[in-house]
N, C-alpha and C positions, 0 to 999 in steps of 0.2 A: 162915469157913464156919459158923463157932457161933453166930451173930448170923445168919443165914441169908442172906446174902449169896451170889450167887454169883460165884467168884473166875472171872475169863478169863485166858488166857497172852496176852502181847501182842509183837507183832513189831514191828520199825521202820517209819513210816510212810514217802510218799516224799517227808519233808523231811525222813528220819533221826530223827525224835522215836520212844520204845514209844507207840505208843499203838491198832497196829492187831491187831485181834485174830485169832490162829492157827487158831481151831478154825476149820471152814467154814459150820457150823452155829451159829455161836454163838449167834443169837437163841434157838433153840431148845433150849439146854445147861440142863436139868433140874439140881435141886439137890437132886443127889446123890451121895457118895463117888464112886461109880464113876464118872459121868459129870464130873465138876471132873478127876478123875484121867486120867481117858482124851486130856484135851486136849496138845497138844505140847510141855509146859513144856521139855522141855532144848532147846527151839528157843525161848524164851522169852527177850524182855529187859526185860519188865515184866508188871506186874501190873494189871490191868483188873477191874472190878466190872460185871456184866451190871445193866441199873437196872429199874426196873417189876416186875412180876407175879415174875419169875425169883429177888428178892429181895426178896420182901417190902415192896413197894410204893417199894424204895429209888427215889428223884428225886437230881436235881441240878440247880443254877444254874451253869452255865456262866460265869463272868466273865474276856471276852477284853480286857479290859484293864487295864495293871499299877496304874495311879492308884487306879482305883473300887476294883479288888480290895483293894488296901490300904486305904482308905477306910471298905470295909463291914468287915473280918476286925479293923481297930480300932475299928470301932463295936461292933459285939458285943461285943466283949471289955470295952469301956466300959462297957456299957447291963447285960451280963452276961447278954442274950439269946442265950443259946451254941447251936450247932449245930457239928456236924462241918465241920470243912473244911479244905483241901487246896491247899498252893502248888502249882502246876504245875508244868513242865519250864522253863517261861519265866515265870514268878513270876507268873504271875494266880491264879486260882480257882477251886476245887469247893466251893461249898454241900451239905452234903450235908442231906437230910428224910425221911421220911415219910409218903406221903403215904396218906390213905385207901382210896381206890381210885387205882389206877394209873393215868394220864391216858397221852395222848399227846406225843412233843416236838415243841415248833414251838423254832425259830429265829427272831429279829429286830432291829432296831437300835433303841436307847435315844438320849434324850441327856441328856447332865450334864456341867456345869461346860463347856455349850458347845460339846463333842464328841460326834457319834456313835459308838456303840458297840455291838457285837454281843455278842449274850447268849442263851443258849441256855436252854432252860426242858427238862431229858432226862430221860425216863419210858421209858416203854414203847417197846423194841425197839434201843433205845441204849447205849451202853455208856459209861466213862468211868474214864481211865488213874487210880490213887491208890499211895499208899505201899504197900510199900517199892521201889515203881519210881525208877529211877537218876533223879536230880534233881526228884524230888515230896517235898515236906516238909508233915508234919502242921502244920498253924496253929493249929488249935484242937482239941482231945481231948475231944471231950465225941461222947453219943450224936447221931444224928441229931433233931432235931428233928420230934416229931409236929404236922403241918397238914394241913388241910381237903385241899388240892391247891397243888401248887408256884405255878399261878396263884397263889394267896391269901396265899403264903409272898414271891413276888416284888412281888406290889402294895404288899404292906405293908413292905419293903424299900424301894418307892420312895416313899412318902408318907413315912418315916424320913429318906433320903436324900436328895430332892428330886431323885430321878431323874424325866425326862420316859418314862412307861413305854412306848411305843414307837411305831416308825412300821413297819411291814412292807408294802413293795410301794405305798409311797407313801399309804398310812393315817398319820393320824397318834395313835389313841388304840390299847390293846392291841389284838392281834389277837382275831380272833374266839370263840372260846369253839369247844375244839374237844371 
């Protein structure tokens, strides 16, 4: 909460992961004592960060797969190009940044080493499960990284990577500039 984050209570999704959020209102959960506090945490089985404008322009890269995830989480740690970030429940990834003003998320598939992959680019109106939720582990401890907009944090992720940075709806260069 001191980092200005705002914290969400989160329920089981329905594949049993925490990762859906209790409040009803949650996009609109102000960061504020009172309001973080009013949500239903003893119904809680994890912990959620509300991302965009709600905390401070928090973003996140979503990486739904376990290969790239560990791929990129020991690139960084190599290159020493550090950002926050976050094992999942199923051992992928949250990138976590900062971005300047708070974008919108699009969702889309990449590919690397051959394989399509979906990768979520989450700002504004999004939310995204993190520690100390039951089977999310910190990977890297470091602040979020400040970037232009998570666009500009992912592209440069994949020119690093030599990920193909995406096809959405049968596109095959990023999606459009939203």
């Amino acid at each position: 909460f001191k980092r200005g984050w705002t914290p969400l209570a989160l329920g089981l999704d329905a594949n049993g992961f925490p990762k859906r959020p209790l409040a009803t209102a949650w996009t609109s959960i102000r960061h504020t004592p009172a309001a973080v506090r009013a949500q239903p945490w003893g119904d809680a089985k994890g912990i959620g960060l509300a991302l965009g404008i709600q905390s401070r322009n928090l973003s996140a890269i979503d990486l739904d797969d376990v290969a790239l995830a560990q791929a990129v989480v020991a690139e960084l740690k190599k290159t020493g190009v550090l950002t926050r970030a976050v094992w999942t429940i199923r051992k992928r990834a949250h990138l976590f940044f900062i971005e300047e003003t708070a974008s919108r998320s699009v969702a889309f598939t990449c590919r690397w080493q051959g394989r399509s992959i979906k990768v979520e680019l989450k700002s504004n109106g999004t939310q995204v499960a993190t520690v100390p939720t039951p089977g999310y582990e910190l990977a890297i401890d470091a602040e979020p990284r400040q970037v232009p907009s998570i666009r500009d944090a992912w592209l440069s992720l994949c020119r690093h990577m030599q990920i193909e940075p995406a096809a959405q709806e049968g596109e095959t260069n990023y999606p459009k500039a939203w």
